[in-house]
C-alpha positions as CSV (number, residue, x, y, z in Angstrom):
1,X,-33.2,-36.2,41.2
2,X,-32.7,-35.7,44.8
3,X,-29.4,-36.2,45.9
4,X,-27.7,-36.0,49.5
5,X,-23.5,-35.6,49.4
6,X,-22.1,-36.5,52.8
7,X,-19.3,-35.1,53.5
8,X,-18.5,-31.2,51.9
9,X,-14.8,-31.6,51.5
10,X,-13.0,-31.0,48.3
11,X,-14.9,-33.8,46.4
12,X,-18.3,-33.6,48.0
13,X,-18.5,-30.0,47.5
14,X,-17.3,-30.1,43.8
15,X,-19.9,-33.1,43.2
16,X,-22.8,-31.9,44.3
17,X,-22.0,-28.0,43.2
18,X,-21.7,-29.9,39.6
19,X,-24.9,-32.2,40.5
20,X,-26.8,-28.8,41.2
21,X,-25.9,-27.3,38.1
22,X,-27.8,-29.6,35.9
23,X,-30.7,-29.2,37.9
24,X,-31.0,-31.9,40.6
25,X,-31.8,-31.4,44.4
26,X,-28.7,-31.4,46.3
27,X,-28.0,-31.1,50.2
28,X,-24.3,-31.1,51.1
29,X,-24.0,-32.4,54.7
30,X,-21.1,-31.7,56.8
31,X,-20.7,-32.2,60.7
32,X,-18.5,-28.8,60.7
33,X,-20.6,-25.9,61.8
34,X,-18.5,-23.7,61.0
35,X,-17.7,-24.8,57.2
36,X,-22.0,-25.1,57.0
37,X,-22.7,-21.3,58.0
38,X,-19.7,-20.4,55.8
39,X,-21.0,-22.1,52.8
40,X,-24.3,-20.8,53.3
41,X,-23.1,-17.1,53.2
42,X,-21.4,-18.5,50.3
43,X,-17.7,-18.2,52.0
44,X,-15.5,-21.2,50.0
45,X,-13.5,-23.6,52.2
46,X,-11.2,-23.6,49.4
47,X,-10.0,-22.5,46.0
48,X,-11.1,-23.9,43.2
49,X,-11.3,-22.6,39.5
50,X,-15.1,-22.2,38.7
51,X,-16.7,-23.5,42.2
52,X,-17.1,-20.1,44.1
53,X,-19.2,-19.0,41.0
54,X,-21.4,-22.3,40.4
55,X,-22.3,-22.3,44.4
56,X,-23.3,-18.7,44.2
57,X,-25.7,-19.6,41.4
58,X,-27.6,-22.1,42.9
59,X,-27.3,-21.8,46.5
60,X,-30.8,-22.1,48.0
61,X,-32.3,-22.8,44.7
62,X,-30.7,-26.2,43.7
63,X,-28.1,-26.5,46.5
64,X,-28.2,-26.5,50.0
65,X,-25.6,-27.3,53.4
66,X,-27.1,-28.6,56.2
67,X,-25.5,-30.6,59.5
68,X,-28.5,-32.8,59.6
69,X,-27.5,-35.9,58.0
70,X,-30.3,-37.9,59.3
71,X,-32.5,-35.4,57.6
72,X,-30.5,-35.6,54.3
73,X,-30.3,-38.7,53.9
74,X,-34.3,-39.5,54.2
75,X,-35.5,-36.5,51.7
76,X,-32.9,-38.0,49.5
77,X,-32.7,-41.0,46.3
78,X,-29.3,-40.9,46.0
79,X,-26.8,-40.6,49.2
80,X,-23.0,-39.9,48.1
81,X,-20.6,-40.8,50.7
82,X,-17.8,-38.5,50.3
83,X,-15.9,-38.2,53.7
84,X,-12.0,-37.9,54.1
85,X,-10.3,-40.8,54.1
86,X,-6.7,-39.8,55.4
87,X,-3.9,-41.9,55.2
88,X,-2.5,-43.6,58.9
89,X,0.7,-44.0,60.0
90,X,0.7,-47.4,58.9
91,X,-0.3,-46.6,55.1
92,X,-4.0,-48.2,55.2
93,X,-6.6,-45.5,54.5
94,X,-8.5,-44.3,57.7
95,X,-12.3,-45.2,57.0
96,X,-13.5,-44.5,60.3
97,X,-15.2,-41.6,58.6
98,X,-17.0,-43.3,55.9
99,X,-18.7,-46.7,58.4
100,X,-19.7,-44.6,60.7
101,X,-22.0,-42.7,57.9
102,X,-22.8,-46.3,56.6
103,X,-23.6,-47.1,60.2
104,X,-26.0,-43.3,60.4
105,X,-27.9,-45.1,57.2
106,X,-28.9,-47.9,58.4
107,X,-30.1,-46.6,61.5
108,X,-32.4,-44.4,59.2
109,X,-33.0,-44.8,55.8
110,X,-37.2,-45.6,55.6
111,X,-37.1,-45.9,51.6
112,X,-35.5,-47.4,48.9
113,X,-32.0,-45.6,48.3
114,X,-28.7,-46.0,45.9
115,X,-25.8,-45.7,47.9
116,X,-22.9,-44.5,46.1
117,X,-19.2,-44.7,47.9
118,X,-17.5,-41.5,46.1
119,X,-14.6,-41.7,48.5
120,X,-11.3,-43.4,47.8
121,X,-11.2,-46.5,49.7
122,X,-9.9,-50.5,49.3
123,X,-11.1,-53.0,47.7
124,X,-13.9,-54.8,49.3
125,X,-14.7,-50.8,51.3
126,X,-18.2,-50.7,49.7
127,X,-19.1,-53.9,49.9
128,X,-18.5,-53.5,53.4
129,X,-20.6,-50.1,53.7
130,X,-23.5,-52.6,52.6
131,X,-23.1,-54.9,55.2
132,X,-23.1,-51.9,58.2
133,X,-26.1,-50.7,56.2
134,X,-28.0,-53.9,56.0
135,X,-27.0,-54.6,59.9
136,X,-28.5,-51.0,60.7
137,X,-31.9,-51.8,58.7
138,X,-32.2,-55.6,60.1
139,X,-31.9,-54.3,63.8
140,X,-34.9,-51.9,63.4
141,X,-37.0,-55.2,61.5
142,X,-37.1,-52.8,58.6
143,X,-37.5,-55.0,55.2
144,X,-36.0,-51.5,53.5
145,X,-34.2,-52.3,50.0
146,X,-31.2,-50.4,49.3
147,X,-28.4,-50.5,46.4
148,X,-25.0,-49.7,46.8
149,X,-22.3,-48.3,44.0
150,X,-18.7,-47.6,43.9
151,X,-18.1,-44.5,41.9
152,X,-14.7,-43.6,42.1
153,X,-13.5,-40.0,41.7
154,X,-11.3,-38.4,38.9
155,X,-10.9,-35.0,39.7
156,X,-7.2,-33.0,39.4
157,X,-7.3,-30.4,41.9
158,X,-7.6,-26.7,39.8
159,X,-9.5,-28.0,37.4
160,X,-12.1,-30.4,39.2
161,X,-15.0,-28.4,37.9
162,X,-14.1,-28.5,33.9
163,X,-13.5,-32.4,34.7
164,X,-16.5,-33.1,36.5
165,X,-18.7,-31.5,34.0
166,X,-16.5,-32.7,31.0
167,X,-15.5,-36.0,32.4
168,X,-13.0,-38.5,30.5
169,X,-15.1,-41.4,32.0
170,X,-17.8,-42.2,34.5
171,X,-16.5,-45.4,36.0
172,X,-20.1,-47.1,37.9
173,X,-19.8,-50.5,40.0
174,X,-23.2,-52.0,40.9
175,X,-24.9,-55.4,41.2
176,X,-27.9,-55.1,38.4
177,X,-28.8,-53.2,35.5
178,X,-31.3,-51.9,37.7
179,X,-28.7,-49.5,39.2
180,X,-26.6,-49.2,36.6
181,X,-29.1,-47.3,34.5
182,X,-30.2,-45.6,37.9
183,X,-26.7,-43.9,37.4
184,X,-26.8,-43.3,33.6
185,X,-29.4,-40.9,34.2
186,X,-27.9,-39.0,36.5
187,X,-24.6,-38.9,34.7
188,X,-26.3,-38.0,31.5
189,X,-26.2,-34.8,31.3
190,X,-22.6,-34.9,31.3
191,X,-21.4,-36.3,28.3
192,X,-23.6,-35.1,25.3
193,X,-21.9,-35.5,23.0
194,X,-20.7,-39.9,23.2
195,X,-20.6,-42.1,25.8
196,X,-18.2,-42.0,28.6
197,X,-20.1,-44.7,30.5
198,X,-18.0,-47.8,31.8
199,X,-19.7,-50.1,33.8
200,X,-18.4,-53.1,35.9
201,X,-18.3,-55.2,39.2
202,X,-17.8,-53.0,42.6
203,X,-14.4,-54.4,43.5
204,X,-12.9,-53.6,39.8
205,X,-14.6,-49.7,40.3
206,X,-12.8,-49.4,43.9
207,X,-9.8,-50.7,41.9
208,X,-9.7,-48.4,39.0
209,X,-9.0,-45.4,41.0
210,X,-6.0,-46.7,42.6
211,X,-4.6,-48.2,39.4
212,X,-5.7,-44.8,37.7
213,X,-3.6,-42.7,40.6
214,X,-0.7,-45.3,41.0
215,X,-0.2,-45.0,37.4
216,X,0.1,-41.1,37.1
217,X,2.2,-41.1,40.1
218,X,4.5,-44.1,38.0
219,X,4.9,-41.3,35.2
220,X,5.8,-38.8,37.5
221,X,8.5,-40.9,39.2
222,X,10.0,-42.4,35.9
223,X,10.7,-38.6,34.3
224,X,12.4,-37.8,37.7
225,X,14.4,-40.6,37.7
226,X,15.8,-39.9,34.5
227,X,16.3,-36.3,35.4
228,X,18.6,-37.7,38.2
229,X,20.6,-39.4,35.3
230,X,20.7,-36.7,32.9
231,X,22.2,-34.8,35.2
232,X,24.6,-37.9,36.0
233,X,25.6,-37.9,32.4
234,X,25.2,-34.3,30.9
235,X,21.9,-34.8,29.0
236,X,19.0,-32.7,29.2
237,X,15.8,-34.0,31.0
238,X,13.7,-30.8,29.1
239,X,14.7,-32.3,25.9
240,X,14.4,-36.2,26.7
241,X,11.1,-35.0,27.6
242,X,9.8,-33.8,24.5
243,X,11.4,-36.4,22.8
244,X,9.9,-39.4,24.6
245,X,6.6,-37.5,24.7
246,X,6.1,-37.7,21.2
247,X,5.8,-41.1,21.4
248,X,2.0,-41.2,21.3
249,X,2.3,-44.5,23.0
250,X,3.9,-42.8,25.7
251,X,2.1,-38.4,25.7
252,X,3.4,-35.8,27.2
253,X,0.9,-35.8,30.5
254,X,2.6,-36.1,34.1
255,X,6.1,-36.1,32.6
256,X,7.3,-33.2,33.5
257,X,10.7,-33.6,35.7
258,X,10.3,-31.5,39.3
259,X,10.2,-32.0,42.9
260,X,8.0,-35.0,43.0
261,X,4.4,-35.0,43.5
262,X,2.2,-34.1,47.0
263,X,-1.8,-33.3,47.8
264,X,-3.6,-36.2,49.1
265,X,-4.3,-38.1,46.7
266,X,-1.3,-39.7,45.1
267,X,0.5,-39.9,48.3
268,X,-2.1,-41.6,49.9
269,X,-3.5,-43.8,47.1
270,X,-0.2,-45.4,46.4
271,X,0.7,-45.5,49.7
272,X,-2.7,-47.5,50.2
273,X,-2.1,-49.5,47.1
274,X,1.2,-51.0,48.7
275,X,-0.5,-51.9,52.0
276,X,-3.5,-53.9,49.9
277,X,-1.1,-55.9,48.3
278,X,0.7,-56.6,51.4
279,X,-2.2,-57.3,53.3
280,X,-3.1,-60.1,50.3
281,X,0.0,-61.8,50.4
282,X,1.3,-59.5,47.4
283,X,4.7,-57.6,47.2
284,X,4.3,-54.1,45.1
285,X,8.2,-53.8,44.4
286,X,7.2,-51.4,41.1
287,X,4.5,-49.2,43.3
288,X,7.2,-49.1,46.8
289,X,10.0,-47.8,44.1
290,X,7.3,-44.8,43.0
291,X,7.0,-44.1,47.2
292,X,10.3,-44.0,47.0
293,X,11.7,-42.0,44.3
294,X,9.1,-39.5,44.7
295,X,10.2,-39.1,48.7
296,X,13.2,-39.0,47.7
297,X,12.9,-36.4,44.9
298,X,12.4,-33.4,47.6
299,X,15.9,-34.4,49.4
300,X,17.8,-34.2,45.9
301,X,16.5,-30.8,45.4
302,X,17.4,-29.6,48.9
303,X,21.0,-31.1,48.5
304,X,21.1,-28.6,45.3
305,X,20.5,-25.5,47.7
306,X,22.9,-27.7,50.1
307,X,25.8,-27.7,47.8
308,X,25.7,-24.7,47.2
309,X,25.3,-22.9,50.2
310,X,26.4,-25.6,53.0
311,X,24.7,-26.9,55.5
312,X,25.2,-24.2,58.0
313,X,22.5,-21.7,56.3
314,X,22.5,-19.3,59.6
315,X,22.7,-15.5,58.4
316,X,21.4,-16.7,54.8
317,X,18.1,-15.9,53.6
318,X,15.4,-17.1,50.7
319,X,12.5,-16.3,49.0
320,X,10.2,-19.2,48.0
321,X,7.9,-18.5,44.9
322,X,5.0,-21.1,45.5
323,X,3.6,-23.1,48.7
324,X,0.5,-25.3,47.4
325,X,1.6,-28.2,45.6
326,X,0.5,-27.5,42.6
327,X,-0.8,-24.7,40.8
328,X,-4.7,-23.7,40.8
329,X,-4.9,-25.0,44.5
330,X,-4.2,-24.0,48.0
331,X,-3.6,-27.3,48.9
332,X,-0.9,-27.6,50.6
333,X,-1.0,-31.0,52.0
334,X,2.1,-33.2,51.3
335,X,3.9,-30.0,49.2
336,X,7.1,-30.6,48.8
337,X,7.3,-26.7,49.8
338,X,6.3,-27.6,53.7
339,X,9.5,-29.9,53.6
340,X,12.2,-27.9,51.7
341,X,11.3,-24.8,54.1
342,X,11.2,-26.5,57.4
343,X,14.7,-27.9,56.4
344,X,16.1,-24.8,55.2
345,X,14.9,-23.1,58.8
346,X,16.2,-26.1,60.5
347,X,19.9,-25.2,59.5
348,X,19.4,-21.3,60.3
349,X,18.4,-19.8,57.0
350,X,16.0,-17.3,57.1
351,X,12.8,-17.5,54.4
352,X,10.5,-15.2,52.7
353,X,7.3,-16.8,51.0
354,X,5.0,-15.6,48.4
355,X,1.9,-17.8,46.7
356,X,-1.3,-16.5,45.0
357,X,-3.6,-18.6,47.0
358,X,-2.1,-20.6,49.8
359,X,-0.9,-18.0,52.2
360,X,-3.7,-18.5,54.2
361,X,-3.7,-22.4,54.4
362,X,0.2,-22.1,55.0
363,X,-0.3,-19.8,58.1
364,X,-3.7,-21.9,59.6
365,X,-2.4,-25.4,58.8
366,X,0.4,-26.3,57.0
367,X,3.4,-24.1,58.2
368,X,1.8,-22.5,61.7
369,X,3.8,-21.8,64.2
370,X,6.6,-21.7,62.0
371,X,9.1,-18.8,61.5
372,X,8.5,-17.6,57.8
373,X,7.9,-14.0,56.1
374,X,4.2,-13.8,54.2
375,X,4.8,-11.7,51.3
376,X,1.8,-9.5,49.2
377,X,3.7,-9.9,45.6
378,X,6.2,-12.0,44.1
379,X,8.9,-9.0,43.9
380,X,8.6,-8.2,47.7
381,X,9.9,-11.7,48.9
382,X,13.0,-11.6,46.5
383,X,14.4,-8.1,48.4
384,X,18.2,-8.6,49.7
385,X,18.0,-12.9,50.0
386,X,20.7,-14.7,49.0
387,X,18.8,-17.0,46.2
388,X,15.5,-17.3,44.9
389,X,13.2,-20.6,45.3
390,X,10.4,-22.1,42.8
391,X,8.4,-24.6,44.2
392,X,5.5,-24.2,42.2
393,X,4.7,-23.7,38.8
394,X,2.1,-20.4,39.0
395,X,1.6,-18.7,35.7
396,X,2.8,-15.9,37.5
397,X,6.1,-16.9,38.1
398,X,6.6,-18.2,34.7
399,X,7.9,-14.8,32.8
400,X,8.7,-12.1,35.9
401,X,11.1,-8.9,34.9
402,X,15.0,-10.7,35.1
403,X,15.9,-7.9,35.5
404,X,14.1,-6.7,38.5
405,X,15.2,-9.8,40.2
406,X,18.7,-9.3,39.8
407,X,18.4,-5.7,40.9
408,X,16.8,-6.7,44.3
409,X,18.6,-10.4,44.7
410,X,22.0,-10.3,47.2
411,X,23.2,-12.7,44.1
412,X,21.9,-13.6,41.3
413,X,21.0,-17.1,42.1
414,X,17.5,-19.3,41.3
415,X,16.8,-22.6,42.1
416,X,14.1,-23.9,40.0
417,X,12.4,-27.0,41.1
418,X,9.7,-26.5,38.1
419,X,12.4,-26.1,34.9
420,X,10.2,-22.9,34.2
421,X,13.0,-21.0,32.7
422,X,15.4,-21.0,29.3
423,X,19.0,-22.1,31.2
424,X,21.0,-20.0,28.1
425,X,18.9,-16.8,28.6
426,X,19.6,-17.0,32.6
427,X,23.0,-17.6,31.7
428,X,23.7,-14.9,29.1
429,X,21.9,-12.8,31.7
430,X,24.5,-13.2,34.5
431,X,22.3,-15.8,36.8
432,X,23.4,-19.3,38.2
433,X,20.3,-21.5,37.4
434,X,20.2,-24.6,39.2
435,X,17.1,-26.9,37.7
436,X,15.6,-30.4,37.8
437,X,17.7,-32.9,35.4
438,X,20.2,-31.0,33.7
């Protein structure tokens, strides 16, 4: 099929890579110069598990970047619409982005195309998109059929390649069969082996991704909730963990206890979630506790490092193991790590950084312009500071030499904001371990 991704961002690039793959025509359109020429030399905007190599194997054969949307979207069937759409001060989801490509369509499609909104918005967003396009198309006195489709994204950053070519589910919302088996064809060659297939109305697709997000982020809010009460009472979130995990009703996914979720997605999606219900009359007092606890989440682990140390940090120094906010990413939007080391610097501390990927995201975006050391290896940033930081849970940092730390650590100190590590063995071993929930 020929296929035209708007939009070369973290999902648009990882769609049509994945659409390439399996042999369909793909252009990737982005108004970014920049990021264009880059991905034509095959230069990555960012790190993914498994993209850099799939790009490299079909660039110019199956997959190609261009700026020219106009041209992309009339060589092409099927036009995904994959823009950003950022959360605003307010909470709604900014979809400038995505009407003014809906608006580009209808000022050019000359064919029959499917439409297909990839990008996370509101209920009611695509149906919307239809009515730009259809505007753009009646102005011209062009009788032009088109389709449109909401098919929402499920892809966990660091392993969006294995999930888009392995997917759990294809969720499709359309208005006939027509489209609906349109879709099935391309999504075929995915699922081999059974049917992952779910078809329903558009406003139930747009809805399925924020119920699918909201509850994930739920799951990660209960388990550090009751962290905060094990360590209230003396019990041990680690083994209340495994215990309610076992529960198959309940699993062990997204209950691990930490320092609350970031990235854009959750943040955003429940944070948009909240605002639809307000905006129809609907008060989300389970969803606004979620926002909360998770905010919230970041400041309890601070007042660990707080309580120890005071709040007068001047002449103190840390190393912080991990920026992006989770591991197998350099994202580092929303990381609890941007806030925990902007407070710790507000108060005078000095702070020494390490990550495998995000360096270079922290010094462009993230934490430019502020004061931090950039080290090259885990063991470099712990030299002569006070206390060692884990914000995120890099296989790296899950067995380092104890013993090398305490030789090069002022005192033997970790805060763990990832529960990575036996409490007994740090014990026995001479360190204070400060964790999540215990």
């Amino acid at each position: 099929m020929k296929i035209a991704v708007i939009g070369a961002g973290y999902v648009g690039l990882v769609t049509g890579t994945c659409f390439s793959e399996m042999g369909n025509d793909v252009i990737c359109v982005d108004i970014d110069k920049e990021k264009i020429e880059n991905l034509d030399k095959g230069i990555i905007p960012i790190y993914e598990p498994g993209l850099k190599e799939l790009i490299h194997n079909n660039i110019s054969k199956t997959l190609f970047f261009s700026e020219d949307i106009k041209r992309a979207i009339q060589k092409s069937d099927i036009i995904f619409i994959s823009v950003g759409t950022p959360m605003m001060k307010d909470g709604n989801a900014d979809l400038s982005a995505v009407f003014d490509v809906a608006k580009t369509i209808g000022e050019v499609i000359d064919s029959y195309k499917i439409i297909v909104s990839k990008s996370t918005v509101p209920v009611g967003t695509t149906l919307k998109i239809k009515e730009i396009i259809q505007s753009g198309v009646t102005k011209r006195n062009n009788n032009v059929e088109f389709d449109v489709v909401s098919n929402p994204e499920f892809l966990k950053e660091g392993a969006a390649v294995v999930d888009f070519m392995k997917p759990d589910r294809v969720v499709i919302g359309a208005e006939n069969n027509v489209v609906f088996e349109k879709m099935k064809e391309l999504y075929n060659p995915f699922f081999r082996t059974h049917d992952r297939f779910i078809t329903m109305d558009i406003p139930s697709a747009e809805m399925t991704k924020y119920a699918a997000n909201a509850m994930l982020a739920t799951k990660i809010s209960f388990i550090n909730e009751i962290a905060n009460i094990c360590e209230k009472v003396g019990a041990d979130v680690n083994n209340v963990r495994v215990g309610i995990g076992s529960d198959t009703r309940i699993g062990y996914d997204f209950i691990y206890p930490g320092i609350g979720y970031g990235g854009i997605c959750f943040p955003k999606d429940v944070a948009a979630l909240i605002k639809l219900g307000e905006q129809n009359g609907y008060e989300s007092k389970l969803i606004s506790s979620v926002d909360k606890v998770n905010k919230d989440q970041k400041k309890l682990f601070l007042s660990k490092i707080l309580n120890k140390f005071g709040e007068d940090l001047l002449g103190l120094s840390f190393a912080v193991w991990g920026l992006s906010f989770k591991p197998e990413t350099n994202d580092m939007r929303q990381a609890p790590s941007v806030f925990i080391i902007k407070e710790l610097i507000k108060r005078g501390a000095s702070i020494k950084v390490y990550d495998p990927k995000a360096i270079d995201e922290a010094k462009e975006n993230e934490l430019k312009g502020v004061n931090v050391f950039y080290g090259e290896n885990k063991y470099e940033v712990v030299k002569n500071v006070d206390a060692l930081i884990l914000l995120t849970e890099w296989k790296e940092f899950r067995s380092p030499n104890f013993d090398i730390l305490k030789k090069y650590l002022k005192r033997p100190i970790i805060f763990d904001g990832r529960n990575q590590y036996l409490n007994y063995k740090l014990k026995e071993s001479g360190f204070e371990y400060y964790m999540v929930g215990r």
